[in-house]
C-alpha positions in Angstrom: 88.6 -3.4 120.7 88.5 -6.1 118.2 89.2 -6.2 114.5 89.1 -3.1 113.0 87.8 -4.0 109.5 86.8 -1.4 106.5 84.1 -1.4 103.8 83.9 -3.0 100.6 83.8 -1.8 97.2 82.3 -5.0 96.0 79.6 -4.3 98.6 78.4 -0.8 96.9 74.5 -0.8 96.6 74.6 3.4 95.7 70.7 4.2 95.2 69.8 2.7 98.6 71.0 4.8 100.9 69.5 8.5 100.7 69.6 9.3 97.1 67.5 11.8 95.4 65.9 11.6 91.5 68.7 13.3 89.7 71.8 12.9 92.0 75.3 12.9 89.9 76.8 9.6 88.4 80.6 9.3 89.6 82.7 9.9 86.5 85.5 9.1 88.1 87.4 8.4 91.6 90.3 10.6 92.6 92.3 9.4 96.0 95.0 11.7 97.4 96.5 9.6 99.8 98.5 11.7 102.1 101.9 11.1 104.1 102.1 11.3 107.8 102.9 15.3 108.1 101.7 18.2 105.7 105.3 19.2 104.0 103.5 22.6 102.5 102.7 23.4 106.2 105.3 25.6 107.9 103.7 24.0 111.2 105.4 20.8 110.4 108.7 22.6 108.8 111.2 21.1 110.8 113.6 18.5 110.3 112.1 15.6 112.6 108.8 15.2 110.7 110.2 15.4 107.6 112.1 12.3 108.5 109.7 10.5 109.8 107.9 11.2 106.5 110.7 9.6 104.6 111.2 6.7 106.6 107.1 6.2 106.5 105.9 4.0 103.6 102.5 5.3 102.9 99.4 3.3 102.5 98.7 1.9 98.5 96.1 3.8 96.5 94.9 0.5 95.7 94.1 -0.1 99.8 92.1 2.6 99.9 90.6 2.2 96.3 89.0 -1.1 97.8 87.8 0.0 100.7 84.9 2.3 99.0 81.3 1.9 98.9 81.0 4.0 95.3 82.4 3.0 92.2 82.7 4.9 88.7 79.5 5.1 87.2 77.4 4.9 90.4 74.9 7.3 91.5 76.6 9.4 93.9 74.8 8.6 97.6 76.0 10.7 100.5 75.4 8.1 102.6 77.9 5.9 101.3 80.2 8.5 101.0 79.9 9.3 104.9 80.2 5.9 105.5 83.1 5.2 103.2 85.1 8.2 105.2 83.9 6.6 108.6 85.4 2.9 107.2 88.1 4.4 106.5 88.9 6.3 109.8 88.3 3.3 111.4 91.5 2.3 110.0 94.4 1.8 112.5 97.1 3.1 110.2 94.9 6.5 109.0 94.7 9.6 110.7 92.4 10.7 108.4 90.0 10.5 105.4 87.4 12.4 103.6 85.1 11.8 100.7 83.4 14.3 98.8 81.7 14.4 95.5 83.9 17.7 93.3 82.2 18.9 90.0 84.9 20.5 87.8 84.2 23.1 84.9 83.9 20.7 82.3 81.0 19.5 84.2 82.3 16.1 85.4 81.5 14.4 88.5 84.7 13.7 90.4 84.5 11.3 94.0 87.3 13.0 95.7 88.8 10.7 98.7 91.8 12.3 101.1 93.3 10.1 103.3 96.2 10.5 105.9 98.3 8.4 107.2 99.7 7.3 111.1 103.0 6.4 111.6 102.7 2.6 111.9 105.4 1.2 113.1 106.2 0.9 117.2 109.3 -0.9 119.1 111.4 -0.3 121.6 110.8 -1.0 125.2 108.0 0.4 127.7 106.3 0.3 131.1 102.6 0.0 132.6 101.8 0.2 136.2 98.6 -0.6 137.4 96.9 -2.5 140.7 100.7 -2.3 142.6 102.5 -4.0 139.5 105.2 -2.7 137.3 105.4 -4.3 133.7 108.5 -3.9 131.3 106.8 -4.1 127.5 109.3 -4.9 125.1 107.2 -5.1 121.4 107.6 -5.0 117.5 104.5 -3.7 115.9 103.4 -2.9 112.4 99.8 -2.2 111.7 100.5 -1.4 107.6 103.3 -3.3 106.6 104.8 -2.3 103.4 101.5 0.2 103.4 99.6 -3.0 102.5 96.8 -2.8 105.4 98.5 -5.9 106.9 99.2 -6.3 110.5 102.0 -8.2 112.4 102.8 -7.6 116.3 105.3 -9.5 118.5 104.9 -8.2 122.4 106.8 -9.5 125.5 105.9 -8.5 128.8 108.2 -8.8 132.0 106.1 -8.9 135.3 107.1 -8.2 138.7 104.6 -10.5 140.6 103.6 -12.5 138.1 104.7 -14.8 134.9 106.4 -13.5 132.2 104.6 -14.1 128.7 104.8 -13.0 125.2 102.0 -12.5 122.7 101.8 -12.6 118.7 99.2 -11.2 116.0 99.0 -11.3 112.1 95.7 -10.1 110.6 95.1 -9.8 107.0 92.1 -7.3 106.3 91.2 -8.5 102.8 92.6 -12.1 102.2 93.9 -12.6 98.7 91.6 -9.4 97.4 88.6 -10.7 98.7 86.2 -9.4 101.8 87.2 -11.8 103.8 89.5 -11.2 106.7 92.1 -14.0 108.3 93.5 -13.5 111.9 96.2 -16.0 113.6 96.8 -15.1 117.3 99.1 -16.5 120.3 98.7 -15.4 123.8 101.1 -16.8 126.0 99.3 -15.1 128.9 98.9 -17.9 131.3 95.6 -16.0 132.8 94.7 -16.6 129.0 96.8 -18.8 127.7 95.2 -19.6 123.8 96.2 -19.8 120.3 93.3 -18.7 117.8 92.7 -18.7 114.1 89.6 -16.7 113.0 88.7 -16.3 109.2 86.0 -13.6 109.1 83.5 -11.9 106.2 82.1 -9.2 108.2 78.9 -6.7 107.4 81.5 -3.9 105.2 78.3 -1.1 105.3 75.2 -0.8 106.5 73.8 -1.7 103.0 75.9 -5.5 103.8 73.4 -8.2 104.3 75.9 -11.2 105.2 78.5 -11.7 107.4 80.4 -14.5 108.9 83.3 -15.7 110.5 84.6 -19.2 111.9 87.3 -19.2 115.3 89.1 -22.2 115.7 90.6 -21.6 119.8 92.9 -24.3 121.7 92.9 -22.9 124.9 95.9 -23.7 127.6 95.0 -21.2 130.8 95.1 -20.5 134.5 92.0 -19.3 136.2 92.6 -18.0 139.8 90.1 -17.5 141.8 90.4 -14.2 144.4 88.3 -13.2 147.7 89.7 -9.8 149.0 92.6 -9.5 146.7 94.0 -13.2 147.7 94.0 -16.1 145.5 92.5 -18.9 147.0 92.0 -21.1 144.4 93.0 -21.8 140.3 92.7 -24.9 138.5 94.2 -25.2 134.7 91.8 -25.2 131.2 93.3 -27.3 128.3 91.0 -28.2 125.3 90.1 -27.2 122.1 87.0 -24.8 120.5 85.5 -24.3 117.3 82.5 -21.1 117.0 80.9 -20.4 114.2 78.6 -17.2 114.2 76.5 -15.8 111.1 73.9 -13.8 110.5 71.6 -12.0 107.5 70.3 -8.8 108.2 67.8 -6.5 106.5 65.7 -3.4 106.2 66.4 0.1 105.4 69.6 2.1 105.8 69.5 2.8 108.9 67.2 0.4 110.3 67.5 -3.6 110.6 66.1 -6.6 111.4 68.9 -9.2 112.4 69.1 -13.0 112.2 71.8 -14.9 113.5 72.8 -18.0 114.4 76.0 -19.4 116.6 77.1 -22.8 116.6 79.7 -23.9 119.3 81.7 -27.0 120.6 84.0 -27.3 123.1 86.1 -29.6 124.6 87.7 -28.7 128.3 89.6 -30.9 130.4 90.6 -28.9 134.1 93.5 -30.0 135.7 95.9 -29.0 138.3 92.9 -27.8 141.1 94.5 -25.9 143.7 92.8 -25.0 147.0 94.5 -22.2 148.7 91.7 -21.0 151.0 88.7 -23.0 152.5 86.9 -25.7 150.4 83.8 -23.9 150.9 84.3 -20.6 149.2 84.7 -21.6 146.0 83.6 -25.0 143.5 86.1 -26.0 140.9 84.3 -26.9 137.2 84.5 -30.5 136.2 85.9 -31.2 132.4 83.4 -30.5 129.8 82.5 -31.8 126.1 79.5 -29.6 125.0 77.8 -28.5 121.5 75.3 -25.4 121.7 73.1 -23.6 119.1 72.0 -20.6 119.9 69.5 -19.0 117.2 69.7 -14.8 118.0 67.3 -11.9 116.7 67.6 -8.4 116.8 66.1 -5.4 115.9 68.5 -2.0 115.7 68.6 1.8 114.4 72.2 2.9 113.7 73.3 6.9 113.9 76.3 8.2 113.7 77.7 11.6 115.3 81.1 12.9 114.9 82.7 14.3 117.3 86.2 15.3 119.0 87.7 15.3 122.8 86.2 12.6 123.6 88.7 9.9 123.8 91.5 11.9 122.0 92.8 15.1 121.0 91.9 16.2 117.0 91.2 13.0 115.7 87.5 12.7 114.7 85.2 10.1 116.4 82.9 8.7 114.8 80.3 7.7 117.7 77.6 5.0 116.7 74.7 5.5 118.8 72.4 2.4 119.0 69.1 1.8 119.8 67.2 -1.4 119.6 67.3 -5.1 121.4 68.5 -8.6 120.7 67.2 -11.7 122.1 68.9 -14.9 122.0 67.6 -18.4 122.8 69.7 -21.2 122.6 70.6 -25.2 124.0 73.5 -27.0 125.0 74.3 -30.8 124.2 76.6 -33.2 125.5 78.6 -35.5 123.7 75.9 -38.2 123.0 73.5 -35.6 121.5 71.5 -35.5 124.7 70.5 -32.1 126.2 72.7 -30.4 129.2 70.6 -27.3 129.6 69.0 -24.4 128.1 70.4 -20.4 127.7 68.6 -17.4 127.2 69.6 -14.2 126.9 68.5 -10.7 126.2 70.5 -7.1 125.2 68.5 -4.1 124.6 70.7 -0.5 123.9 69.3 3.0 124.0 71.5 6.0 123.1 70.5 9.8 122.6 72.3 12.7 121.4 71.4 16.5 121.7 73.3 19.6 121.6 76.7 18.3 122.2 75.2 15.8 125.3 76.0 11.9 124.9 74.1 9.5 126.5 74.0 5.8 126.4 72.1 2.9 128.3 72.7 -0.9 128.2 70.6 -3.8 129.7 71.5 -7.1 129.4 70.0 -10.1 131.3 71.4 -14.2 130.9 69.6 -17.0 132.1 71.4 -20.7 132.1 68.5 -23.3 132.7 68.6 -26.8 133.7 65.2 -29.1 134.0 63.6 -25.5 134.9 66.0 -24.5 137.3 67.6 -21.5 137.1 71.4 -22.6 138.2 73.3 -19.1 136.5 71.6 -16.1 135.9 73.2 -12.7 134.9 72.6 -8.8 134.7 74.6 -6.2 133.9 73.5 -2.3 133.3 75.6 0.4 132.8 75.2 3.9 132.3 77.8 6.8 130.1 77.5 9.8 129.4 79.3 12.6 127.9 79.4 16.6 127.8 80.8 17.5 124.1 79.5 21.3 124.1 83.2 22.6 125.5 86.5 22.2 122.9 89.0 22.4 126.4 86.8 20.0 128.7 85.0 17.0 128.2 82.9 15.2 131.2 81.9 11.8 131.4 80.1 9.5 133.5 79.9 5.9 133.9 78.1 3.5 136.1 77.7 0.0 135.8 75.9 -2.7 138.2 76.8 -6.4 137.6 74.9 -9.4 139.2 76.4 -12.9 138.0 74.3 -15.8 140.7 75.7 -19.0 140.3 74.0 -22.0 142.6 77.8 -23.3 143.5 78.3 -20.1 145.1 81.0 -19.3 143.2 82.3 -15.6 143.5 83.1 -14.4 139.8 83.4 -10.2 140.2 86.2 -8.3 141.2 87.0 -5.0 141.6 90.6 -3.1 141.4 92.5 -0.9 139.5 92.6 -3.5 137.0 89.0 -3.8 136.6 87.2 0.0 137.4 88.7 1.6 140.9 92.3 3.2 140.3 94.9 2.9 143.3 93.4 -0.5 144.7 95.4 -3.7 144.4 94.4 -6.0 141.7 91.2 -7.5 142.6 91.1 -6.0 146.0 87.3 -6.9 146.5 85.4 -10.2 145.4 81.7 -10.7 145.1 78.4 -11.8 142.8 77.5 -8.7 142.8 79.3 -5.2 141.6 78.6 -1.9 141.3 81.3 0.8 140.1 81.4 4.3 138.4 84.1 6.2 137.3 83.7 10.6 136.9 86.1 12.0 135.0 87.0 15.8 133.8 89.4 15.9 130.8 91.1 19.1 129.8 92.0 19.3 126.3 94.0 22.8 126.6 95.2 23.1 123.1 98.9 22.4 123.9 101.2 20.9 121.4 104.6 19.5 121.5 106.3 18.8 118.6 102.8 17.2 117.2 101.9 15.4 120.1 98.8 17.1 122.3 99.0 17.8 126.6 96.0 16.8 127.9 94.8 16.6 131.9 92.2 14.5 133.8 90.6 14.7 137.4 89.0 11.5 138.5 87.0 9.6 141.3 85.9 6.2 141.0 84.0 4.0 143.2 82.1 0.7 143.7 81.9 -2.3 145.5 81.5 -6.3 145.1 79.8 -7.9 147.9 78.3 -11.4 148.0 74.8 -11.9 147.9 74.0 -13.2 151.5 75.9 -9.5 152.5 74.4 -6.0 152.6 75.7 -3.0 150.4 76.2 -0.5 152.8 77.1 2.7 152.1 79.8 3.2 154.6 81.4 0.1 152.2 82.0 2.0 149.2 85.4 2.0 148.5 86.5 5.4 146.6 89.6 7.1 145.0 90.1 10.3 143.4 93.4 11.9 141.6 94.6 13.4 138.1 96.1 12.4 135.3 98.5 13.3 132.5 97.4 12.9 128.9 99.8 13.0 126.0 98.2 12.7 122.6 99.7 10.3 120.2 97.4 10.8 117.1 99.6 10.8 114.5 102.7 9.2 116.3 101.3 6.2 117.3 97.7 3.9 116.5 97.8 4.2 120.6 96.4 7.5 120.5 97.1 8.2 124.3 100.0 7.7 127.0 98.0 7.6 130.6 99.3 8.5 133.8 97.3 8.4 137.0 98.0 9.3 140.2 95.7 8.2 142.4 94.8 8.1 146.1 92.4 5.2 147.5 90.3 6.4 150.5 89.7 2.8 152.1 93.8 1.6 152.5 94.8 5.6 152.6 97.4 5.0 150.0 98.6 6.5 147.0 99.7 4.3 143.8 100.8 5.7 140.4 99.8 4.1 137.2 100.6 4.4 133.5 99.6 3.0 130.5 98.2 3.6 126.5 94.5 4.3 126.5 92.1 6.1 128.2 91.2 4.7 131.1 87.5 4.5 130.9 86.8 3.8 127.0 84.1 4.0 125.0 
């Protein structure tokens, strides 16, 4: 899900965001910063969360201190308050966090922040099965080290089919005190294969009007290329990239008008071309030096809803339902300056929510352009939606549709368990064009074990990729349905869920288990 960055203090504009003549000042700022477990609660009176709260270091008053939009001696906004709790919970290594504004007898104006925190650190050794694969995860994980807000991962995974790899992170939320953020990354992936350094200033409220951030990327990767669940071809990527995307936005609180700008350069060099299957099903990319500037606009209203059992258990959600569109027009240069071809691109988002019922619609559309010839062109629209009004069950919905032409004829979209259709084999079907859609019933029946929640799931997923000189026909679908187990990690773990799935695929009549963190479908 990306960086998971929190609001500024230095960023607090209090009057701007919903205040009314005569709203408090903010004499002062109290923060109760919690442990993992509630020790006054006979709930939690038992011997294995009180040790888990002495081993746990919890998170420095200073972290959270910095992380609020309202300052003494600022007009108290309820806005920024909201959105100062929201930050917060956004958080990896908080369970929770509340502001309020407390007036006490004397008559002063207290901001009152309660935080809680997640236990942090994970180790030890795990499995995931998905698509037919089985893979032993052996990791070292901290996501607030010395209850700092730093992060530092080490993950090794052991793969039955394919290579073995290991992974490393270190992110640093607020480098040296300031807003920025710095993020070193290895993936040894081979499918992936890239090391990354990314120094960020992102927008810290909806009252930020900046925000930046510069990725240095040397990429070392495999790409395979799949028709029916068979490789057959994969050539190597090695090269070096260097993005750079800003933008200034303003407007009212909830309401913007973006500008943005990205600046790219790239050098690839693809090696190692492999043809395992016919020359004709597939066209290998050439090496590439490129620049592209690709100006962007976009217009958005941003609402939040909170809500819970929707991905987890008693964690609040905070939902962000977005509404607006986002054009982007940009060109490509080779490495004498001369132009290689043009890209356009559009996003538009519609979300609605009423009574308890979540809906949300995106459109995007992607042209690449060369002398007036259209030689890519993509489309993707999905559809999700969600049933809140029940506490014990929670349905959702999602469909997608995916159209990526290329003129080499080049198949790009797969579909299998590892991509939208639970019980196929990884990338069982290949096309240029996808549809997929995934049902789901979770059960939330209020059963706790030793602080960690029971959940269910029912399921049936479907879609299809086909090629574009092919029919869809609906005899084609291919389909699975089964349950699922949810455990509820809230507290325990910044995972939030374990997964299980058992699933049976109509179209090979075979039944394949799988397991994993996460909810399947995501928001």
């Amino acid at each position: 899900m990306g960086i998971a960055v929190a609001v500024s203090a230095s960023d607090s504009t209090a009057g701007r965001a919903g205040n009314e003549p005569g709203d408090p000042v903010v004499d002062s700022i109290y923060i109760e910063n919690r442990n993992i477990y509630d020790a006054d609660s006979a709930h939690y009176d038992f011997w294995l969360f009180q040790l888990a709260n002495k081993l746990h270091i919890k998170t420095k008053k200073y972290v959270i201190k910095r992380e609020l939009l309202l300052r003494k001696g600022d007009v108290f906004s309820r806005d920024l308050a909201e959105e100062s709790a929201r930050n917060l919970r956004a958080l990896p290594f908080l369970w929770e966090a509340r502001a309020r504004l407390v007036k006490t007898p004397s008559g002063r104006n207290i901001l009152h922040v309660t935080t809680a925190d997640s236990w942090t650190l994970l180790g030890g050794i795990s499995l995931n099965r998905s698509a037919g694969e089985t893979v032993y995860h052996v990791r070292a994980e901290e996501q607030n080290f010395l209850g700092t807000g730093q992060y530092l991962s080490f993950h090794y995974y052991f793969r039955d089919t394919l290579e073995d790899y290991g992974q490393f992170t270190y992110l640093e939320r607020r480098l040296l005190g300031s807003r920025y953020y710095f993020q070193a990354y290895h993936d040894g992936n081979p499918e992936i294969g890239m090391t990354s350094f990314s120094l960020g200033l992102p927008f810290y409220s909806l009252n930020s009007q900046f925000s930046g951030r510069f990725d240095y990327i040397d990429r070392d990767r495999r790409r395979d290329y799949y028709e029916n669940g068979r490789i057959i071809a994969q050539h190597k990527e090695e090269g070096s990239q260097f993005v750079f995307n800003g933008a200034y936005r303003f407007g009212t609180y909830n309401n913007k008008v973006r500008l943005g700008i990205e600046l790219a350069y790239k050098d690839m060099e693809i090696v190692d071309k492999i043809y395992l299957g016919g020359h004709d099903r597939v066209t290998l990319p050439d090496d590439s030096l490129l620049y592209a500037v690709i100006p962007k606009m976009g217009i958005h209203n941003y609402q939040y809803v909170q809500a819970t059992h929707i991905d987890n258990f008693r964690k609040i959600e905070d939902i962000l339902f977005l509404n607006g569109a986002e054009m982007r027009i940009g060109r490509y240069f080779d490495r004498d300056g001369d132009k290689l071809y043009d890209y356009t691109g559009f996003t538009a988002n519609f979300s609605k929510y009423y009574k308890g019922n979540m809906f949300f619609l995106k459109f995007s559309r992607n042209y690449w352009i060369n002398g007036g010839r259209h030689f890519r062109k993509g489309t993707n629209v999905s559809i999700r939606y969600y049933n809140n009004n029940t506490l014990w069950l929670t349905p959702i919905l999602y469909v997608s549709y995916d159209n990526n032409w290329r003129e080499d004829n080049t198949a790009s979209l797969y579909l299998g368990e590892n991509n939208g259709l639970r019980g196929y084999p990884r990338n069982y079907t290949t096309g240029d064009k996808r549809i997929k859609g995934n049902i789901e019933y979770r059960f939330f029946p209020g059963i706790e074990i030793l602080s960690a929640d029971v959940g269910a799931v029912h399921f049936w997923d479907f879609g299809k990729a086909w090629k574009r000189d092919s029919d869809l026909k609906l005899e084609d679908i291919l389909w699975s349905v089964g349950f699922g187990l949810r455990i509820g990690l809230e507290r325990i773990s910044h995972a939030k869920i374990l997964r299980f799935d058992l699933a049976y695929a109509g179209q090979i009549k075979d039944w394949q288990l799988s397991f994993g963190l996460g909810q399947y479908i995501k928001q």
